[in-house]
C-alpha positions in Angstrom: 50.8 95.0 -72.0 51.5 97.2 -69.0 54.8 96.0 -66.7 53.2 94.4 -64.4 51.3 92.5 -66.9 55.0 91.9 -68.5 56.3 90.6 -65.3 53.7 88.3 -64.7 53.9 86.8 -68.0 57.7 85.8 -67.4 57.6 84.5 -63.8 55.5 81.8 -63.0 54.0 80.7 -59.8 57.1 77.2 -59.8 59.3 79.5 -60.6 58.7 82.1 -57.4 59.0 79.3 -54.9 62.1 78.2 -57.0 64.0 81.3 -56.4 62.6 81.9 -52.8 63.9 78.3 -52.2 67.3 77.9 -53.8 68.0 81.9 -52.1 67.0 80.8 -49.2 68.8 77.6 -49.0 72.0 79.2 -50.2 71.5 82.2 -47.4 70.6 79.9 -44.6 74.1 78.0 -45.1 75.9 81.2 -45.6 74.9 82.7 -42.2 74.4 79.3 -40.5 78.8 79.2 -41.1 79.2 82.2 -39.5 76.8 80.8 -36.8 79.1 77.8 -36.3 82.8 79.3 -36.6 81.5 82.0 -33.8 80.3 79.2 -31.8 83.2 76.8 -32.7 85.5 79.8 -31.3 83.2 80.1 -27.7 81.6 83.1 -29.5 77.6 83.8 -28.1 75.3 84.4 -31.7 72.3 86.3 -30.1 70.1 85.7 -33.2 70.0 83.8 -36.6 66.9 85.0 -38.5 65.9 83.6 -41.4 64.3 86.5 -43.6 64.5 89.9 -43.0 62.0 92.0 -41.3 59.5 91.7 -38.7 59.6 88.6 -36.7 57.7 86.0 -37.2 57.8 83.2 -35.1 61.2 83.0 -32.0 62.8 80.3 -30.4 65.3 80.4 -27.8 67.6 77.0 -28.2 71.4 76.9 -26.9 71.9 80.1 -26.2 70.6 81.8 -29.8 67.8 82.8 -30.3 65.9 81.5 -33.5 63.9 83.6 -35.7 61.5 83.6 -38.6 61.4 86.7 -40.4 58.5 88.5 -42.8 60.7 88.7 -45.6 62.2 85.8 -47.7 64.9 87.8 -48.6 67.7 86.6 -47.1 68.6 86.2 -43.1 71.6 87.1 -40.3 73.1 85.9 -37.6 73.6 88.6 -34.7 77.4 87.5 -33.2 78.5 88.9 -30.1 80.9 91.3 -30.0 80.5 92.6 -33.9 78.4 95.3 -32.8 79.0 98.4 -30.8 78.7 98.0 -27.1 77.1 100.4 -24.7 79.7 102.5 -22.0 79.2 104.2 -19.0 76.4 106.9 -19.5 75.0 105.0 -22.6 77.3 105.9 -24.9 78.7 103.9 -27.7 82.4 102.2 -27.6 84.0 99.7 -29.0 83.3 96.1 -28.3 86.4 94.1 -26.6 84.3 90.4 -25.8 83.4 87.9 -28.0 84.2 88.3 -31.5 86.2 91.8 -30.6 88.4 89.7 -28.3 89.2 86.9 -31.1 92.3 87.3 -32.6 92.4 88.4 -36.7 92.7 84.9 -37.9 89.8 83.9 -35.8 87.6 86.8 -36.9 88.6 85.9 -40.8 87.8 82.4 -40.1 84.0 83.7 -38.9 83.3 86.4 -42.2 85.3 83.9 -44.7 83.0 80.9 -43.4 79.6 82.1 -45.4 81.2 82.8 -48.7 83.0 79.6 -48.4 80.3 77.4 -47.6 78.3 79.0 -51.0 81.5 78.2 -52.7 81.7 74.6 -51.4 78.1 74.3 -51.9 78.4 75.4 -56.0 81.3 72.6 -56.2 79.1 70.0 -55.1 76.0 70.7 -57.0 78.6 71.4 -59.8 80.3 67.7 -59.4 76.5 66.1 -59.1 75.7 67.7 -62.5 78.7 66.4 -64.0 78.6 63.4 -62.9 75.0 62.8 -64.0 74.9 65.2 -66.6 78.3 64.3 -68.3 81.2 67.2 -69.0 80.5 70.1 -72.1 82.8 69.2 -74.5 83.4 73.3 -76.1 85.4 72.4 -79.0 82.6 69.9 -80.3 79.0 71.0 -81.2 76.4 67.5 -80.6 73.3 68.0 -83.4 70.3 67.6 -81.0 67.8 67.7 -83.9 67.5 67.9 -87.2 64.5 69.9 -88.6 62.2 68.4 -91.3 62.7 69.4 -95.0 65.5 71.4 -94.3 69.0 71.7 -95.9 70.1 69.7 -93.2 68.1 66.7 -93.7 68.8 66.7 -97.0 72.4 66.8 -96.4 72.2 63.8 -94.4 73.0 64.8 -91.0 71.1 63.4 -88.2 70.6 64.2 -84.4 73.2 62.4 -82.7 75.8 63.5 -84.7 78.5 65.5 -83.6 80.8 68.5 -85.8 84.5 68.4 -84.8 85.5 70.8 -87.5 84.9 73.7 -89.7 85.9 74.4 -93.1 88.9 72.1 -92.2 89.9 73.8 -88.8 89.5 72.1 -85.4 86.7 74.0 -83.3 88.4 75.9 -80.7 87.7 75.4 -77.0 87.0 79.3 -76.9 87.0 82.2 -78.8 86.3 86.2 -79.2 84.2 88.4 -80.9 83.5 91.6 -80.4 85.5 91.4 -76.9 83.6 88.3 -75.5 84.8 85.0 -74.9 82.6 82.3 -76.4 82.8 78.3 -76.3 83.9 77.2 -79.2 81.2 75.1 -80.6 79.0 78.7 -80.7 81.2 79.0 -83.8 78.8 76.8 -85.8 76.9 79.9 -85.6 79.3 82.5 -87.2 80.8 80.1 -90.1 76.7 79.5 -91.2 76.2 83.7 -91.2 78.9 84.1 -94.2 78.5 83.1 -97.6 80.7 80.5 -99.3 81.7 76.6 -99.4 81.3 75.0 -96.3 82.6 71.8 -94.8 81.3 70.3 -91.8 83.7 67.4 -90.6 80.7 65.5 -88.5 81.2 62.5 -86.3 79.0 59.5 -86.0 79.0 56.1 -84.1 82.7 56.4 -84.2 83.1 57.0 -87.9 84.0 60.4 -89.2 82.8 61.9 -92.5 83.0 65.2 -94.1 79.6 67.2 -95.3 80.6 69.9 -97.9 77.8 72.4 -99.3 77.3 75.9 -101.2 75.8 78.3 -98.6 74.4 81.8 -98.8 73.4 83.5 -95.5 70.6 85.3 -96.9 68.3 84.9 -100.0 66.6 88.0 -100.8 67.5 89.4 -97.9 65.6 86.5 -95.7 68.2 84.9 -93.6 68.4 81.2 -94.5 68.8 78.2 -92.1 70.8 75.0 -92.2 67.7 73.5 -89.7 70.1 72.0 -87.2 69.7 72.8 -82.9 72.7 72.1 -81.3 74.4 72.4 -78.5 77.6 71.1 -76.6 79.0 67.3 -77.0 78.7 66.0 -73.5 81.7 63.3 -72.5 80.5 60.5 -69.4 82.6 61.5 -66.4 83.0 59.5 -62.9 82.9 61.4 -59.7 86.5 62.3 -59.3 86.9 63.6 -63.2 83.6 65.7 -62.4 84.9 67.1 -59.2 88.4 68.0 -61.0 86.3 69.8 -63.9 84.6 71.7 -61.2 87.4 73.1 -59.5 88.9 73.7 -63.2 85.6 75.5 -63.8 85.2 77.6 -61.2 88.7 78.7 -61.2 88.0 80.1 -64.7 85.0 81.3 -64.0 86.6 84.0 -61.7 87.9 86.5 -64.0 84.6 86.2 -66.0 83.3 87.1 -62.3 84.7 90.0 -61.4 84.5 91.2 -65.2 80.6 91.0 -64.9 80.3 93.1 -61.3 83.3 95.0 -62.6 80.8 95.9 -64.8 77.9 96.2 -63.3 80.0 99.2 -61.0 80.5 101.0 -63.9 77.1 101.4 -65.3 75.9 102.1 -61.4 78.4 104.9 -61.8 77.2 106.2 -64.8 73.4 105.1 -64.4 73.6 102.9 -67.2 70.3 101.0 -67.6 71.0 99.6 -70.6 70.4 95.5 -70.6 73.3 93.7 -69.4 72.8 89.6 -69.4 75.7 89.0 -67.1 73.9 90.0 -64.0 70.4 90.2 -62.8 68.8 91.0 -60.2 65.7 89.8 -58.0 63.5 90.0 -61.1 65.6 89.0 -63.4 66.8 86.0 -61.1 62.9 84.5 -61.0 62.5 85.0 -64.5 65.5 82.8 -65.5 64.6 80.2 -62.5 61.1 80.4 -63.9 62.6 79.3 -67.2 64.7 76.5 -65.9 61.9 75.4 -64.1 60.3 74.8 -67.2 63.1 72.7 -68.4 64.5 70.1 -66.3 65.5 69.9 -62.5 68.8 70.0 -64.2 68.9 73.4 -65.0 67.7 74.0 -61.9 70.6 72.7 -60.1 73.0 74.2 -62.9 71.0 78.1 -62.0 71.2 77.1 -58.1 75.2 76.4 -58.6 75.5 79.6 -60.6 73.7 81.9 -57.9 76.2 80.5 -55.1 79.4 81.1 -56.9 77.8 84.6 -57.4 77.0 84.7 -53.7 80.4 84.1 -52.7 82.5 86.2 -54.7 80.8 89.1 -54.3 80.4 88.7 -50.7 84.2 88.3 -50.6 84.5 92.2 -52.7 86.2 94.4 -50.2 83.6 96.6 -50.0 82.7 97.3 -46.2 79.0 95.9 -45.3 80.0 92.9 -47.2 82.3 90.4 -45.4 85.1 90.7 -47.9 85.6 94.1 -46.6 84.7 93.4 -43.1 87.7 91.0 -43.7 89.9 94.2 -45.1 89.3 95.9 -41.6 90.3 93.3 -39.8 93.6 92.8 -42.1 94.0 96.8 -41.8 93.8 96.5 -37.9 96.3 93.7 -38.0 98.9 95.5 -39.9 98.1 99.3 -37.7 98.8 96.9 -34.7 95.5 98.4 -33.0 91.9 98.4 -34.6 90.2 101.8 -36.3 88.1 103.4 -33.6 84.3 102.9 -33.5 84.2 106.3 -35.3 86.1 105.3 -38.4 84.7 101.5 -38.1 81.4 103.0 -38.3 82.0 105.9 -41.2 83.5 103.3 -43.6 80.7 100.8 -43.0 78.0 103.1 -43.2 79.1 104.4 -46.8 80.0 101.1 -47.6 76.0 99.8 -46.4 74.7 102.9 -48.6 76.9 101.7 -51.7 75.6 98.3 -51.4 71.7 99.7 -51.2 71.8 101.9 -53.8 73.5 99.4 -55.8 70.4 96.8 -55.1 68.1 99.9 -56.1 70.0 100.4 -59.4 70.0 96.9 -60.1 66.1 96.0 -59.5 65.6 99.7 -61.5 67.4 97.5 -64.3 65.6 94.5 -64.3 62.2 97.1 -64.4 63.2 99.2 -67.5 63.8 95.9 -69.3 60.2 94.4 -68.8 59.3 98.0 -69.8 61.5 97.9 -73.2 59.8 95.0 -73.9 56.6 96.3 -73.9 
């Protein structure tokens, strides 16, 4: 099977719309709050584009003018005043209207509105999802099913039932191996790939019972199986427990964040293309919407929420070209008393453009050598 042939075979024709959807829903917010905190402010927006490229289709409508772009890869809003101007002679100066004139918590207010609207927008989907979905429970794994003449069955366990302990020992909300957080119920996992006495303290229409068993991991060097699939226990939540696990959540989810493009730098700096499953990029994006597809609308949603938290912290990185370090100029202007000149403004931003770029090559480079490890 030749890569494109590998490719194919893991995105499918729902899936494609999927991802140009939920990206484009989650751009077209994120640019149309910059669009209305200029505005809000008495700032002109020249253009909002949705896609990249060549235009489309235009519309002039209060002032902006509305495009449809080529490419469904993303968008922008053109705001007055962010952009060079044009002098005397036709050379290049700083801007001092619209956005230029605003003062520096007015022009934070315009970059912080995009990656805070993709934020908001990852709470909400996240609350829905709880709400309907019910809250993970990590420290107890639910038996979804229970395979058919396997060890399981014959020890009695049943899908439904739900393992609060192991060998004696409360499962842990998290814990490590190898240097990576896991949820606890994952655990189930580890304690089954050891040899030994086993006890299983399993929960069941209220009534709790204990399942003890002689185990070996492997029998002539074939790697046995219990025959359970789990997964987390899910607790009911009402709307304002949901909404309180989401901001809990996502708070925790930050250091995990900034670990994964933390990451991700490093191997760009060393031209690591070795696979990586904490961050993917356009390919790997459709492939696991393509999946979740598959699934439910669900995990749909639960993908959509995921790509906007992504969205908004690294937008909010302070590397210039992205708004969290258009944000760091501004700060840095504030603090010098008087703004960098267009010279320095435009240095730091260019190099900061080309970082971002190459980084977007290196990561879709990625996502091509793994199709082609696979073969």
């Amino acid at each position: 099977m030749n890569l494109f042939q590998s490719i194919a075979a893991a995105l499918t024709p729902a899936g494609l719309l999927w991802t140009l959807l939920i990206i484009g829903v989650a751009t077209f917010l994120h640019e149309l709050a910059h669009y209305a905190l200029a505005r809000w402010q008495g700032v002109a927006v020249k253009s909002f584009s949705v896609g990249m490229g060549p235009v489309l289709l235009k519309r002039s409508w209060r002032g902006t003018e509305w495009r449809l772009s080529l490419l469904p890869i993303g968008g922008y809003v053109e705001i007055d005043g962010m952009a060079p101007e044009e002098g005397p002679g036709g050379v290049l100066r700083q801007p001092t209207r619209g956005f230029a004139a605003l003062s520096a918590p007015g022009k934070i207010a315009v970059l912080l509105a995009g990656p805070l609207t993709n934020l908001l927008l990852a709470l909400g989907l996240m609350t829905v999802n709880f709400a309907a979905q019910g809250i993970p429970a990590p420290d107890r794994a639910r038996i979804e099913a229970v395979l058919p003449h396997s060890r399981a069955q014959a020890l009695g366990l049943q899908a439904g039932d739900v393992i609060t302990a192991l060998n004696g020992r409360d499962i842990p909300d998290t814990y490590t191996v190898n240097g990576q957080t896991r949820a606890g119920w994952e655990s189930v996992r580890d304690v089954l790939a050891t040899d030994g006495r086993k006890t299983l303290t399993v929960e069941r229409n209220g009534v709790v019972r204990t399942v003890t068993f002689d185990w070996q991991a492997r029998v002539n060097g074939i790697g046995q199986r219990l025959g359970i699939q789990y997964g987390p226990d899910v607790q009911p939540a009402r709307l304002p427990t949901a909404f309180l696990t989401s901001l809990q959540t996502t708070a925790e989810a930050v250091p995990q964040l900034l670990r994964a493009f933390g990451g991700l730098f490093a191997r760009f700096l060393t031209l690591d293309l070795s696979p990586d499953q904490n961050v993917s990029g356009p390919i790997g994006t459709a492939e696991i919407v393509s999946r979740a597809a598959a699934l439910s609308p669900w995990a749909l949603v639960q993908v959509a929420l995921l790509l906007n938290l992504s969205l908004a912290f690294f937008n909010l990185l302070p590397i210039p070209g992205l708004d969290g370090g258009r944000i760091l100029l501004v700060l840095v202007g504030a603090l010098r008393g008087r703004p960098l000149t267009l010279a320095q403004e435009q240095a730091i931003n260019l190099a900061g453009f080309a970082f971002v770029l190459l980084l977007m090559v290196f990561v879709v480079v990625r996502d091509v050598s793994r199709f082609l490890e696979r073969g």
